[in-house]
N, CA, C and O atoms as a GROMACS GRO file, in nm:
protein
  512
    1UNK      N    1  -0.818   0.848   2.384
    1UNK     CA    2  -0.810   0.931   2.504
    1UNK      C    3  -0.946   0.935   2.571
    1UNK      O    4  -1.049   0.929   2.504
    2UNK      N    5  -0.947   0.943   2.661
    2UNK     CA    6  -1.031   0.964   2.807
    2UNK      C    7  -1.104   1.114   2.734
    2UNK      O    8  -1.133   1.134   2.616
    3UNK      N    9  -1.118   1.193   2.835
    3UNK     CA   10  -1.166   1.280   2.856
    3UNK      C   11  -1.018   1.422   2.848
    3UNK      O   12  -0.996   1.506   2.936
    4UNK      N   13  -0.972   1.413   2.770
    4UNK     CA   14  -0.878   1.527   2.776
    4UNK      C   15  -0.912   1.663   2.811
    4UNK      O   16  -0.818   1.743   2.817
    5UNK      N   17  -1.024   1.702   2.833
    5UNK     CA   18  -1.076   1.851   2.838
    5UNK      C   19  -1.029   1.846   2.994
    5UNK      O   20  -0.983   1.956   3.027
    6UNK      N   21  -1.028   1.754   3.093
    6UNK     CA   22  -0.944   1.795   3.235
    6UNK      C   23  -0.886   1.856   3.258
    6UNK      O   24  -0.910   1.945   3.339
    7UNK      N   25  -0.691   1.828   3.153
    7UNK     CA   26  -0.632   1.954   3.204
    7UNK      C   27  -0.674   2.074   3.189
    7UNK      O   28  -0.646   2.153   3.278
    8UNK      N   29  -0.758   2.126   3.060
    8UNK     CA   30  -0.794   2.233   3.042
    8UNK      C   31  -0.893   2.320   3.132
    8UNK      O   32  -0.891   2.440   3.160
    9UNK      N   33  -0.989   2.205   3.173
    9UNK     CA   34  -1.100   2.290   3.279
    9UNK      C   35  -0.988   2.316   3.387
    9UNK      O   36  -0.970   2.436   3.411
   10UNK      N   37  -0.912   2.230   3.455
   10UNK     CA   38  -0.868   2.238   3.557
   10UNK      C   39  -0.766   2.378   3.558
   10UNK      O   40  -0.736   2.440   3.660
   11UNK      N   41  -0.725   2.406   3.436
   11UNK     CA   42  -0.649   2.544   3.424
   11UNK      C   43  -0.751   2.647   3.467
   11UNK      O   44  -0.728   2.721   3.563
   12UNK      N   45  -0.884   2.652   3.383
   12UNK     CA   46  -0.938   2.742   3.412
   12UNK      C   47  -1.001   2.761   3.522
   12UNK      O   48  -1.046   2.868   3.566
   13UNK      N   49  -1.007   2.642   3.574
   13UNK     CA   50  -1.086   2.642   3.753
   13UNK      C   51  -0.997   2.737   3.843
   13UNK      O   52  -1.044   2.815   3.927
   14UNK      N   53  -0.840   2.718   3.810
   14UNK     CA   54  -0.750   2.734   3.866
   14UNK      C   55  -0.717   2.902   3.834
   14UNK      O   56  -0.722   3.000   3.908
   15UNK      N   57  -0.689   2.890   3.718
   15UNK     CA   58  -0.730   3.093   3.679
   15UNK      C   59  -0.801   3.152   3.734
   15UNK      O   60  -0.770   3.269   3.756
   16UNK      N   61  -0.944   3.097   3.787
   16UNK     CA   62  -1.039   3.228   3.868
   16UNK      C   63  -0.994   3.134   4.021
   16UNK      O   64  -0.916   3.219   4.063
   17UNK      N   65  -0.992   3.079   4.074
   17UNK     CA   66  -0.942   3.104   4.214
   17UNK      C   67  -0.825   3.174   4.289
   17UNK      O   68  -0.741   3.239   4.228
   18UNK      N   69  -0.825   3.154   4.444
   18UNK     CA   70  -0.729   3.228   4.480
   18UNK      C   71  -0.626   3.215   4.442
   18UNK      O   72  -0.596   3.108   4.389
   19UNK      N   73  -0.518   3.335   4.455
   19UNK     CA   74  -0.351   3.335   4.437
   19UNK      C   75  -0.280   3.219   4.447
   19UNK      O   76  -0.215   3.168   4.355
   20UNK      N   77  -0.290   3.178   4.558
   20UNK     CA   78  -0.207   3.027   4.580
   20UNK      C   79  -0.255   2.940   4.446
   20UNK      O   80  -0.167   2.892   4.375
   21UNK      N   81  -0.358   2.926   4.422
   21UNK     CA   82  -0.430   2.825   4.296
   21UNK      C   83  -0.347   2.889   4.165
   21UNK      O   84  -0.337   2.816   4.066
   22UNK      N   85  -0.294   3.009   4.159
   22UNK     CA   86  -0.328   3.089   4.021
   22UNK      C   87  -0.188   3.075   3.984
   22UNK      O   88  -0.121   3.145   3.908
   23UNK      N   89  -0.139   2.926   4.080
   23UNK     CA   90   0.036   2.939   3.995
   23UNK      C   91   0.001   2.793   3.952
   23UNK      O   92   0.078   2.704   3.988
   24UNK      N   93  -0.148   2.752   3.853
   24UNK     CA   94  -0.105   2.659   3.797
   24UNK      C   95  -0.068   2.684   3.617
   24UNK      O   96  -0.079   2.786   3.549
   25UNK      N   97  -0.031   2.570   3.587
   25UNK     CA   98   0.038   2.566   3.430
   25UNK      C   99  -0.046   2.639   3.334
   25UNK      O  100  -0.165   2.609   3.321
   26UNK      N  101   0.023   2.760   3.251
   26UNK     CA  102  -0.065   2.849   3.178
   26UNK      C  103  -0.089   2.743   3.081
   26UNK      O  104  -0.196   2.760   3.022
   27UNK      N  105  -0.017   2.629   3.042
   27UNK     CA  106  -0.042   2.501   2.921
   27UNK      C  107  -0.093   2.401   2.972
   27UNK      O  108  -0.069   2.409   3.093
   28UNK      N  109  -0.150   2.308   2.950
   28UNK     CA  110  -0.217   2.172   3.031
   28UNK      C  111  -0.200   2.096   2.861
   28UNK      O  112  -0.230   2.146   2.753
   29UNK      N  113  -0.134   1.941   2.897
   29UNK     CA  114  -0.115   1.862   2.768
   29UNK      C  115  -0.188   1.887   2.691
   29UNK      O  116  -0.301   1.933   2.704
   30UNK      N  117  -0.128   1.855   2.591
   30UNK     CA  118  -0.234   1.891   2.458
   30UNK      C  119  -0.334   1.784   2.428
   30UNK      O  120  -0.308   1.667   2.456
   31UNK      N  121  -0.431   1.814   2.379
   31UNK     CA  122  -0.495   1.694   2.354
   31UNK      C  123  -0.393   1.607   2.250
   31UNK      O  124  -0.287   1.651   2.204
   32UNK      N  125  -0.432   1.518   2.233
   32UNK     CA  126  -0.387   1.380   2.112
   32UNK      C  127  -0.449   1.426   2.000
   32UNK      O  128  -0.553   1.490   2.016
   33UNK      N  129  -0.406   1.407   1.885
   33UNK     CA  130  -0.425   1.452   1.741
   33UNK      C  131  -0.576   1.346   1.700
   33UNK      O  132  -0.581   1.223   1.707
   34UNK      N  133  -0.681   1.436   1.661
   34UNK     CA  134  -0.818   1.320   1.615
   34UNK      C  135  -0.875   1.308   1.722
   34UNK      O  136  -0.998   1.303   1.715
   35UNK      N  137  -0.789   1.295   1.912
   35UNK     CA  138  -0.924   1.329   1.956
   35UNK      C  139  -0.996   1.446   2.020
   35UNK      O  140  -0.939   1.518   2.102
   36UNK      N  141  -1.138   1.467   1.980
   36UNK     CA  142  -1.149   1.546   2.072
   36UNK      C  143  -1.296   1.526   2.157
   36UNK      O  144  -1.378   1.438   2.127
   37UNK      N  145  -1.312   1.623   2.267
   37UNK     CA  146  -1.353   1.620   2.373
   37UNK      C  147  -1.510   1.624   2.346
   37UNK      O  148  -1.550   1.712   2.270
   38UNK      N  149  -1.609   1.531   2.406
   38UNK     CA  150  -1.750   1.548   2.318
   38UNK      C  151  -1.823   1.652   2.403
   38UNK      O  152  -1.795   1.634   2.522
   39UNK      N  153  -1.897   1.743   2.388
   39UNK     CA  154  -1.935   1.872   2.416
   39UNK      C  155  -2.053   1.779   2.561
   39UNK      O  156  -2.120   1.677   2.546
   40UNK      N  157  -2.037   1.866   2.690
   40UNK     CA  158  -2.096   1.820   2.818
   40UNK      C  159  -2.210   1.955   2.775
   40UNK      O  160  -2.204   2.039   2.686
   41UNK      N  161  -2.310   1.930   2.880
   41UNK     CA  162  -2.430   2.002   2.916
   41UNK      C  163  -2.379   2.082   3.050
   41UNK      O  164  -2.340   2.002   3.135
   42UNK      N  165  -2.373   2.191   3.081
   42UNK     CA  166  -2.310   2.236   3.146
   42UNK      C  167  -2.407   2.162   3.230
   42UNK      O  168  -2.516   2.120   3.191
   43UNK      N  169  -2.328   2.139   3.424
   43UNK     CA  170  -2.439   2.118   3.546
   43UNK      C  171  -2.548   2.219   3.566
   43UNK      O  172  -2.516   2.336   3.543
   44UNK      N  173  -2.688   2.191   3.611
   44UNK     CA  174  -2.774   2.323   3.603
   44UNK      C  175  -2.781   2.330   3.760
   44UNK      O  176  -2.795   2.446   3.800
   45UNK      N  177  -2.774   2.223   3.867
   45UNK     CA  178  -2.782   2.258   4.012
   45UNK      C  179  -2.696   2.162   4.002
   45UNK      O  180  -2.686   2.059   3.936
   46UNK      N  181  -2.619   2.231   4.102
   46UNK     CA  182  -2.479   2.163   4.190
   46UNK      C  183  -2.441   2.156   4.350
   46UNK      O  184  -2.362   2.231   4.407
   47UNK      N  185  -2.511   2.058   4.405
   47UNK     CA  186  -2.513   2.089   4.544
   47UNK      C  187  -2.345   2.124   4.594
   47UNK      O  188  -2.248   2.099   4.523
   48UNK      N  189  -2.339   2.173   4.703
   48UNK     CA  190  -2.224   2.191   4.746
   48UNK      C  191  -2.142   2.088   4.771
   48UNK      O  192  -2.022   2.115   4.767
   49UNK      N  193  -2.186   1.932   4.804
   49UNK     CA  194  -2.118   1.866   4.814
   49UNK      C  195  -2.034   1.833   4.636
   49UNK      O  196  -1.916   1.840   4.602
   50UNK      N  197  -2.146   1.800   4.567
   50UNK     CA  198  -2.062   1.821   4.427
   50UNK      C  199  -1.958   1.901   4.394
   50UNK      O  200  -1.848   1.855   4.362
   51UNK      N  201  -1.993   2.066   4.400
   51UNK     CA  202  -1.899   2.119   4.467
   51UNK      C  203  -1.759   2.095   4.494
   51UNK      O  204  -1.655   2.112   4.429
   52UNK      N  205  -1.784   2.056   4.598
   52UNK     CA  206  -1.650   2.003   4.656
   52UNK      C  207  -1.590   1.939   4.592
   52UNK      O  208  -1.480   1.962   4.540
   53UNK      N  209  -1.659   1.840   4.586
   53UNK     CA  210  -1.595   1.728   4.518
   53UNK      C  211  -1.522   1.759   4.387
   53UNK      O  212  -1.437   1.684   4.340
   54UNK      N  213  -1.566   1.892   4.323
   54UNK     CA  214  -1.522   1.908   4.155
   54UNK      C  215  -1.390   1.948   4.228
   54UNK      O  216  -1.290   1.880   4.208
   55UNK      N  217  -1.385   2.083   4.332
   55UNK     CA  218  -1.294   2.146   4.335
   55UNK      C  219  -1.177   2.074   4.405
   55UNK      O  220  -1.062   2.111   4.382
   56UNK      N  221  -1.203   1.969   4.493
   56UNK     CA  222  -1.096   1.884   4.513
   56UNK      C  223  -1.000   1.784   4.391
   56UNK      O  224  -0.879   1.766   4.392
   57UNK      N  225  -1.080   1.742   4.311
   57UNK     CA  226  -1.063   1.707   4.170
   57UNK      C  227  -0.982   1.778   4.087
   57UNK      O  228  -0.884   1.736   4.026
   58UNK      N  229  -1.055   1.954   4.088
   58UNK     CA  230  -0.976   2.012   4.013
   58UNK      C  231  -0.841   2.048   4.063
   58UNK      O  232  -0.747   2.089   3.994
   59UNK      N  233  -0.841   2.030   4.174
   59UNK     CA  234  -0.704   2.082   4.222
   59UNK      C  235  -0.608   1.961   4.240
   59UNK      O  236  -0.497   1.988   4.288
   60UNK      N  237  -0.639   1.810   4.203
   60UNK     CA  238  -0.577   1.702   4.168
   60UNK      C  239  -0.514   1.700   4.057
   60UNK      O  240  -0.401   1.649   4.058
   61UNK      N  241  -0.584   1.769   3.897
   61UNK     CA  242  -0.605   1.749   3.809
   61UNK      C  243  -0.505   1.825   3.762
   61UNK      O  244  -0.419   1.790   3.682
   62UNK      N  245  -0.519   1.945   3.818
   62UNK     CA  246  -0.400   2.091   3.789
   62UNK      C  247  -0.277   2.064   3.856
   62UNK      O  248  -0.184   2.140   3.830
   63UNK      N  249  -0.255   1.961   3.945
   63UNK     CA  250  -0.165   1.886   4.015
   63UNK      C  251  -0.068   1.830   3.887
   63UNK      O  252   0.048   1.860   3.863
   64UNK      N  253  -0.159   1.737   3.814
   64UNK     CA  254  -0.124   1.628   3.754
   64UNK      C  255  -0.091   1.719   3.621
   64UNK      O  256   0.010   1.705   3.551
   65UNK      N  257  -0.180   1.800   3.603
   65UNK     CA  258  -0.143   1.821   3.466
   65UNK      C  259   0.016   1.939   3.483
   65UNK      O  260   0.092   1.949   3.387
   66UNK      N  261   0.042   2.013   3.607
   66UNK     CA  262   0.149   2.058   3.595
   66UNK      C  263   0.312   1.992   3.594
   66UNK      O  264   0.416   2.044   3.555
   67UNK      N  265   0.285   1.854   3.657
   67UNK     CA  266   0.370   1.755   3.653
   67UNK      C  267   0.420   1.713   3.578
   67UNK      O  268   0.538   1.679   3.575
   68UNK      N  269   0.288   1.699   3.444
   68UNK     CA  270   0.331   1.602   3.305
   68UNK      C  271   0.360   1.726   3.214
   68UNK      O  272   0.446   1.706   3.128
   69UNK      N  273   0.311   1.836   3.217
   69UNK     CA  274   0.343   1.910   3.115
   69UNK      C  275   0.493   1.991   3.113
   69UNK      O  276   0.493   2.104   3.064
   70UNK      N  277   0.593   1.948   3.155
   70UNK     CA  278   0.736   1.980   3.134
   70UNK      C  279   0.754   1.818   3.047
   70UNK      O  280   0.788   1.803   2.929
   71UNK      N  281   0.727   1.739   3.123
   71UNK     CA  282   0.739   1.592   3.033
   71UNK      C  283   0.716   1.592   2.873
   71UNK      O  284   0.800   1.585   2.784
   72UNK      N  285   0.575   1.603   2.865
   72UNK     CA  286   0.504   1.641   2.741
   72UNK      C  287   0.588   1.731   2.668
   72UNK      O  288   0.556   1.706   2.551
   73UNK      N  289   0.681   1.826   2.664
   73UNK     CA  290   0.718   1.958   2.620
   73UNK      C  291   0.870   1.890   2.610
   73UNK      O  292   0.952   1.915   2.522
   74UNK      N  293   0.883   1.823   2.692
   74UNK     CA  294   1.038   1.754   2.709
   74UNK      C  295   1.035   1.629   2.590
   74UNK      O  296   1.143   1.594   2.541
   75UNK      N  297   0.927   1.574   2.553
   75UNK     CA  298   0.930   1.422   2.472
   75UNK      C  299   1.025   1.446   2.324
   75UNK      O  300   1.036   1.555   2.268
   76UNK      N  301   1.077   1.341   2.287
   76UNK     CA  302   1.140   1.369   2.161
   76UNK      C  303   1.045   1.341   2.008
   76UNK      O  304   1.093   1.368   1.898
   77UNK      N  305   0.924   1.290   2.024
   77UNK     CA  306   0.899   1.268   1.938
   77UNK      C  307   0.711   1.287   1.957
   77UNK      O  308   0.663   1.361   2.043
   78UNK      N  309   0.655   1.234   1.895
   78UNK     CA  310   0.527   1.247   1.852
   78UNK      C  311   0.484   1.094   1.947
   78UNK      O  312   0.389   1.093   2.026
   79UNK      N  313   0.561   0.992   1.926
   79UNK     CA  314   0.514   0.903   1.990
   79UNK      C  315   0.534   0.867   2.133
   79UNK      O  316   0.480   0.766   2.177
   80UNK      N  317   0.618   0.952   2.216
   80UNK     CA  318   0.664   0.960   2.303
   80UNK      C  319   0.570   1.067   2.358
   80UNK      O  320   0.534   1.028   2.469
   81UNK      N  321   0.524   1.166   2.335
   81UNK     CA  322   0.408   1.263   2.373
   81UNK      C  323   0.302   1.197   2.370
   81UNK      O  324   0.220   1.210   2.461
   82UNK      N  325   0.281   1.115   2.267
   82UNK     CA  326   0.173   1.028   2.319
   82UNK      C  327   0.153   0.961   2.424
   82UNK      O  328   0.044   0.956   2.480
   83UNK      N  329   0.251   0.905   2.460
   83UNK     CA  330   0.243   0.792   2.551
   83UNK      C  331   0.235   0.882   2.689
   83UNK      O  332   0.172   0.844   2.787
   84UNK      N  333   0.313   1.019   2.681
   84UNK     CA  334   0.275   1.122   2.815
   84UNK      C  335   0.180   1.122   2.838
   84UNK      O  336   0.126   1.061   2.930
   85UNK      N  337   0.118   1.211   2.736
   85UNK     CA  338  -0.026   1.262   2.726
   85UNK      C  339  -0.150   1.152   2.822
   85UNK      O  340  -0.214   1.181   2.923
   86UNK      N  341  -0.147   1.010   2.735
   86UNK     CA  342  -0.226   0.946   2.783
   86UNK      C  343  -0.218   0.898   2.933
   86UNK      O  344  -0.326   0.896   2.993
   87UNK      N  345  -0.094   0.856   3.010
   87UNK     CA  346  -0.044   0.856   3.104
   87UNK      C  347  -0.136   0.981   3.195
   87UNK      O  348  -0.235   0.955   3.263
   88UNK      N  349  -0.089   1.093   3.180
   88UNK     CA  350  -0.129   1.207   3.199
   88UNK      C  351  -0.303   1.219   3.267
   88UNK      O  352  -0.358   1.234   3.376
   89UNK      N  353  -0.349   1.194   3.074
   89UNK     CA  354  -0.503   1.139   3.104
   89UNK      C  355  -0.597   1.061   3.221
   89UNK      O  356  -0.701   1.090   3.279
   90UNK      N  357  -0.506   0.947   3.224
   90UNK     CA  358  -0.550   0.811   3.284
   90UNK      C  359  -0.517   0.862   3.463
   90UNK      O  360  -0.604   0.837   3.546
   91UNK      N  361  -0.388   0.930   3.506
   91UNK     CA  362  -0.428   0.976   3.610
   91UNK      C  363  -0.521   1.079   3.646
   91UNK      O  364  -0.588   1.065   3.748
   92UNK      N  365  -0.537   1.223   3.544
   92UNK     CA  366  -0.652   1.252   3.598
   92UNK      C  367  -0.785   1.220   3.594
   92UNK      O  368  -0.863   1.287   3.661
   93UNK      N  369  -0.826   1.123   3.522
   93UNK     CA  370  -0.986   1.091   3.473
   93UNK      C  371  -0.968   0.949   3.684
   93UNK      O  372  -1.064   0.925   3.758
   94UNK      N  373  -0.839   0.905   3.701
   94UNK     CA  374  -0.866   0.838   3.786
   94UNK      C  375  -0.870   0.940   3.939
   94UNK      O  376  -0.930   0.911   4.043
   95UNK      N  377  -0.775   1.080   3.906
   95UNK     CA  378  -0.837   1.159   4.046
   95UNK      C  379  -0.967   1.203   4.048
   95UNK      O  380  -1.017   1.180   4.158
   96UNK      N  381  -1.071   1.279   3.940
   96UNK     CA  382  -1.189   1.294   3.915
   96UNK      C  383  -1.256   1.144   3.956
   96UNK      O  384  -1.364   1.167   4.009
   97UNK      N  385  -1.232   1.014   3.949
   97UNK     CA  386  -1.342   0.912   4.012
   97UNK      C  387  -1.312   0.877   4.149
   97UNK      O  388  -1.383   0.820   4.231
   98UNK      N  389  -1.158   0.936   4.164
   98UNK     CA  390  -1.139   0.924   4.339
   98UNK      C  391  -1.200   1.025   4.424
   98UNK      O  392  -1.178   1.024   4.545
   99UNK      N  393  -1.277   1.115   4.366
   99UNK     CA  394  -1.362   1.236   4.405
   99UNK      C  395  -1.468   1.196   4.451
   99UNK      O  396  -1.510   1.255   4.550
  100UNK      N  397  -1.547   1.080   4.394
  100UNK     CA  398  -1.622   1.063   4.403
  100UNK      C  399  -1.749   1.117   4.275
  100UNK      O  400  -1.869   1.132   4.296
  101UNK      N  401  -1.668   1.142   4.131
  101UNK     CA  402  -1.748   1.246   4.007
  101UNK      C  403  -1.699   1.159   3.920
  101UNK      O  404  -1.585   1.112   3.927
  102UNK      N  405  -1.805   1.126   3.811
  102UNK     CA  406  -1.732   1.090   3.660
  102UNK      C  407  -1.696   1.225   3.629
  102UNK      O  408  -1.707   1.334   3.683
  103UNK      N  409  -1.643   1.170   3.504
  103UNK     CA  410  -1.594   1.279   3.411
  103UNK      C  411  -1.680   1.364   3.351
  103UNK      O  412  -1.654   1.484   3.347
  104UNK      N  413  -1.775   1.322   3.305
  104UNK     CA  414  -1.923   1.388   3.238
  104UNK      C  415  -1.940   1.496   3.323
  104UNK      O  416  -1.948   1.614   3.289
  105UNK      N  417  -1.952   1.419   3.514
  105UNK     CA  418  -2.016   1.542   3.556
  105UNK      C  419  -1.888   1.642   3.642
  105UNK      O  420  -1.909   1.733   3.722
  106UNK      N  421  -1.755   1.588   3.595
  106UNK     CA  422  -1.664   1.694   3.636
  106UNK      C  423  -1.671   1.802   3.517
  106UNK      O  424  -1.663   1.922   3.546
  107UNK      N  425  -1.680   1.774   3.427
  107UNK     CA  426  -1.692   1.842   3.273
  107UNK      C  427  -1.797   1.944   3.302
  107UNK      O  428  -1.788   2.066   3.314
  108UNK      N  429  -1.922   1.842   3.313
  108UNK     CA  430  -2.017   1.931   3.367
  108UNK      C  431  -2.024   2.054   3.443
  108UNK      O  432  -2.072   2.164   3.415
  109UNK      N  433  -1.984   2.023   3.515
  109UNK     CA  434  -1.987   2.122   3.648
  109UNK      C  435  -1.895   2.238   3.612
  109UNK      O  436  -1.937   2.349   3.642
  110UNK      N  437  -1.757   2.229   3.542
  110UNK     CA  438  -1.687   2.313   3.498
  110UNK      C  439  -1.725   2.412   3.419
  110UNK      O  440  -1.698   2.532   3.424
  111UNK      N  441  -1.814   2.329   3.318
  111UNK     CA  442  -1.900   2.450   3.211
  111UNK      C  443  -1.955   2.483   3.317
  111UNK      O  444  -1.869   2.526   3.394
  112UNK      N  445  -2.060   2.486   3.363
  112UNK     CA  446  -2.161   2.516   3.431
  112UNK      C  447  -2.070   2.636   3.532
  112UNK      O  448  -2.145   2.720   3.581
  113UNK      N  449  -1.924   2.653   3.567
  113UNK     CA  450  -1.856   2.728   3.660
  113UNK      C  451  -1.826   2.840   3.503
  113UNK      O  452  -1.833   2.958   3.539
  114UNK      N  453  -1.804   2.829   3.383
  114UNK     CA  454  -1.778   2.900   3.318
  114UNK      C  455  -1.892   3.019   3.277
  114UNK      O  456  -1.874   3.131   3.229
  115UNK      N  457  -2.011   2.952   3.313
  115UNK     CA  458  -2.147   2.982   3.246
  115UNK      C  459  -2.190   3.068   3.398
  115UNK      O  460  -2.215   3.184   3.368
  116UNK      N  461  -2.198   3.056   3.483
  116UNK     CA  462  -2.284   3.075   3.582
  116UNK      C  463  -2.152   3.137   3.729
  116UNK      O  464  -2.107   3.066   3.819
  117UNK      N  465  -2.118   3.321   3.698
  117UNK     CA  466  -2.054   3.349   3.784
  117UNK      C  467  -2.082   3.289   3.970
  117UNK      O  468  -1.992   3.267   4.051
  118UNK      N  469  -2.217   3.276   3.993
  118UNK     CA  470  -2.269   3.308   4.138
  118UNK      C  471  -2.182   3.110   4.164
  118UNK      O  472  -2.114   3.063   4.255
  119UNK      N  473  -2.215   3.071   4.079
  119UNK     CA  474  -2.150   2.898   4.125
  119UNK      C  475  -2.022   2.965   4.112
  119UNK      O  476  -1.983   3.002   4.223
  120UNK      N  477  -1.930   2.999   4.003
  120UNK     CA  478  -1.777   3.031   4.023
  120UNK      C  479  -1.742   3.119   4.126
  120UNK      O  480  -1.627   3.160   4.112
  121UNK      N  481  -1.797   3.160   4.219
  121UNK     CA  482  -1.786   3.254   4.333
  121UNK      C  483  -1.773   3.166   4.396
  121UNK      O  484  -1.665   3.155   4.455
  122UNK      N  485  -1.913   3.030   4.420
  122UNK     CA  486  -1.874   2.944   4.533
  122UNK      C  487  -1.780   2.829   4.531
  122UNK      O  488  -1.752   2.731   4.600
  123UNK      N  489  -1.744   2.889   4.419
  123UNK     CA  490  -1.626   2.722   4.398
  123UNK      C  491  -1.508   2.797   4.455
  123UNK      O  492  -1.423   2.738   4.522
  124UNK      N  493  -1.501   2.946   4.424
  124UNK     CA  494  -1.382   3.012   4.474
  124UNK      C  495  -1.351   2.994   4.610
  124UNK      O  496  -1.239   2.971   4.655
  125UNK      N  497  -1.438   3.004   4.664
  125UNK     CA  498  -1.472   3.024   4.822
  125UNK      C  499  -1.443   2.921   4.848
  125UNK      O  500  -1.370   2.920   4.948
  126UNK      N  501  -1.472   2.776   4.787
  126UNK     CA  502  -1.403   2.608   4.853
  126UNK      C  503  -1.279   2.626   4.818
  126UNK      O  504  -1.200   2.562   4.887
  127UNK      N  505  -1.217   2.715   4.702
  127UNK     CA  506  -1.121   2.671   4.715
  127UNK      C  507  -0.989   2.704   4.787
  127UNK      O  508  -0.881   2.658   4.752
  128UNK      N  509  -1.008   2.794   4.898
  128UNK     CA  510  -0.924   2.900   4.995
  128UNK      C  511  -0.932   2.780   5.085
  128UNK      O  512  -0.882   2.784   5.197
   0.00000   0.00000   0.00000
């Protein structure tokens, strides 16, 4: 797997923004069994264009992950969730580079929104 921590930031990006944002999936796929997500440095300055760019991302991401996760929940087996899951993955790690952001620094930036209210204020504000 890619970067699986996507659907998850993207839930929580989506939890502190506005109402309209706050009907995304309380679940985002699960990660895949063995892997997991290697710990980012949160962003320490994030220009606004970055910014943007995360929160357009994230709101791709919370897109994607609300799509697949009835799928995921629907699969009959272990290997069939797999094959969601990664599916899943591979489109959002490809909306995060249609942003114009790797993954590192969508990751990034997310901690860095978890860590640092005055940035999660302004991500709120892009995202109305």
């Amino acid at each position: 797997m890619k970067r699986t921590y996507l659907s998850a930031l993207a839930a929580c990006m989506f939890a502190m923004s506005s109402a309209a944002l706050a009907q995304a999936p309380a679940q985002a796929p699960a990660p895949a069994q063995g892997a997991a997500p290697a710990p980012m440095a949160p962003a320490t300055n994030v220009s606004d264009e970055q910014l943007r760019k995360f929160v357009s991302a994230a709101q791709k991401v919370a897109m994607i992950s609300q799509e697949y996760t009835p799928r995921l929940q629907s699969a009959p087996d272990s290997a069939s969730q797999q094959q969601v899951h990664q599916e899943a993955d591979e489109k959002m790690v490809d909306a995060v580079h249609q942003e114009g952001l790797t993954v590192d620094e969508f990751n990034g930036i997310g901690q860095a929104l978890e860590q640092n209210p005055d940035l999660a204020q302004r991500a709120r504000g892009m995202a109305k």
